[in-house]
Each structure stands twice: as C-alpha cells, then as structure tokens.
C-alpha positions as CSV (number, residue, x, y, z in Angstrom):
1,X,108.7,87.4,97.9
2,X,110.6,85.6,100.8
3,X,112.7,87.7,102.9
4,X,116.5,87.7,101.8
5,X,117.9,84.9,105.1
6,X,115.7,82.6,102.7
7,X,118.3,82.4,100.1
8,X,121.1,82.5,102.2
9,X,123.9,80.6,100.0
10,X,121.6,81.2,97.0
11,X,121.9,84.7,96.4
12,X,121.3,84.4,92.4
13,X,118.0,82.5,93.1
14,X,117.3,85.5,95.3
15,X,117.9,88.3,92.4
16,X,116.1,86.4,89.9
17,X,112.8,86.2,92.0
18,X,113.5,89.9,92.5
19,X,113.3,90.1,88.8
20,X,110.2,87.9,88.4
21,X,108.5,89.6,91.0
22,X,109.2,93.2,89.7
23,X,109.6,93.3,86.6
24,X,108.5,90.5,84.6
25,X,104.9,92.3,85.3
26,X,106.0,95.3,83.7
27,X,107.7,93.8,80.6
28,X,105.0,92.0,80.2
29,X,102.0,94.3,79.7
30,X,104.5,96.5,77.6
31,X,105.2,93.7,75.3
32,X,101.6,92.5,75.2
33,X,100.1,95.9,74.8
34,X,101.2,95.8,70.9
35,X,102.4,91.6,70.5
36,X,100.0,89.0,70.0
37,X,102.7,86.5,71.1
38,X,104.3,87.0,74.9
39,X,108.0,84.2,74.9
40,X,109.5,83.9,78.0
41,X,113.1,81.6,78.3
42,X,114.1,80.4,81.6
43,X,117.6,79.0,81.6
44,X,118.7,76.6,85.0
45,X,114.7,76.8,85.6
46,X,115.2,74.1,88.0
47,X,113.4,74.1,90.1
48,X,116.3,74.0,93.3
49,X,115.6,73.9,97.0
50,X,111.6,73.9,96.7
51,X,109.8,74.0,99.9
52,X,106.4,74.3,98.5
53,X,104.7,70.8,97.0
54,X,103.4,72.9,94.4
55,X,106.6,74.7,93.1
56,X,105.6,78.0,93.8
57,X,109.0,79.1,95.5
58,X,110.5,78.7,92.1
59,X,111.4,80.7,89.1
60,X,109.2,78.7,86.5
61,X,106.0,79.3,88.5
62,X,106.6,82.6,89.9
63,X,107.3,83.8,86.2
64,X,103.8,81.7,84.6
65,X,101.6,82.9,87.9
66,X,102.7,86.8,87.1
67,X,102.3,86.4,83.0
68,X,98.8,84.4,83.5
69,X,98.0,87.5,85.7
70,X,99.3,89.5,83.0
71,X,97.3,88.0,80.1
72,X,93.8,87.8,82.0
73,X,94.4,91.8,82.6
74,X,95.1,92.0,78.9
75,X,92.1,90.2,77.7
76,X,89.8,92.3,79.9
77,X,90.8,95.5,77.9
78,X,90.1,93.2,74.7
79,X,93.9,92.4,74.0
80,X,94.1,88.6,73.7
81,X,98.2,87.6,74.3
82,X,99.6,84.0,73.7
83,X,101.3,83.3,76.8
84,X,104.3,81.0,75.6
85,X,107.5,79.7,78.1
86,X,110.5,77.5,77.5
87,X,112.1,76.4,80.5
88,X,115.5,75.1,80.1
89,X,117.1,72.2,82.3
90,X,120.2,70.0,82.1
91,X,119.8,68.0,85.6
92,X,117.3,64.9,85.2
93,X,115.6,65.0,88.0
94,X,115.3,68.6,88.0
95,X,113.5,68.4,84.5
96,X,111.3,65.8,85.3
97,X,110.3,67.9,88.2
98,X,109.6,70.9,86.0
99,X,107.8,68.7,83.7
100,X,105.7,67.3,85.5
101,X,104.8,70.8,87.0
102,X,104.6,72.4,83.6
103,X,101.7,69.7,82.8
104,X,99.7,71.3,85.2
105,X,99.5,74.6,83.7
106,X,96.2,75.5,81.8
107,X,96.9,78.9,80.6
108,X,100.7,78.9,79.6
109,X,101.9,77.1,76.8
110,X,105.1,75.2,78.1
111,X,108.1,74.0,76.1
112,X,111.3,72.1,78.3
C-alpha cells in the first residue's frame, strides 16, 4: 500500500485500500472456502487520481489482483470459486476508464 502523504485530501480512498489490502484477502477465502460464487460491488470505483498507466493504484484493481490471488490459492486445494465484480460509476470518463480496464482482466468476470 502507498504510505498515508499519498492520499493527502483523499483520506476515504486511503481507508478503502486499507480495506482491500487487508481484508478483502480474508473475506475472501472465508466466503470461498464453502461458496462456489465469490460477488464483489464496488460503488464510486473510479478509478480517481491514477498514477499508474495500468490502474493499479486504484480500488477496482487492487480488489480483482487480491481475489485472482484468492481464487488460484483456492483451486490449488481443489476448491474452484467464480470470481465475479460489479464496479459502479456515474462520471463518463471515469467509467470508460474502468471499462476499458475491466476488458483486460482474464480471470474476473466484470460487470460496470
């Protein structure tokens, strides 16, 4: 995770990262050691103030990196999870950011 000064003026971006990076992990392989089916929502996914090309400073693709993380370490002990995320976004641009990234994910089925 980026150090706090990162999200200076952003401190709700800063706690859901914390979230993301913390606990989704555990939620996940609780849920996915007796679901099939693995639905995570993202509401204002964004993505805001990216410095990375690739997105990875934001919420949507910290949260599919750490459940595709979380599925391949299922399906090793033979559990096989549907990894499934719906990203939410009112602001145009925004969306067609996130869709565009969302295209690009092989292992995470994407709804926006």
């Amino acid at each position: 995770m980026r150090p706090a000064d990162y999200y200076r003026g952003r401190e709700q971006t800063y706690l859901k990262h914390f979230f993301l990076e913390h606990y989704l992990e555990r939620v996940a392989y609780n849920i996915g050691s007796f679901a099939s089916d693995f639905v995570y929502v993202d509401a204002f996914a964004g993505p805001w103030r990216t410095e990375d090309p690739d997105l990875s400073d934001t919420s949507p693709l910290i949260a599919t990196s750490t459940l595709s993380k979380i599925r391949e370490e299922l399906r090793k002990t033979g559990k096989a999870v549907r990894v499934r995320c719906a990203f939410v976004e009112e602001d145009a641009d925004a969306y067609e950011t996130l869709r565009r990234a969302a295209e690009q994910l092989e292992d995470v089925d994407s709804v926006l």
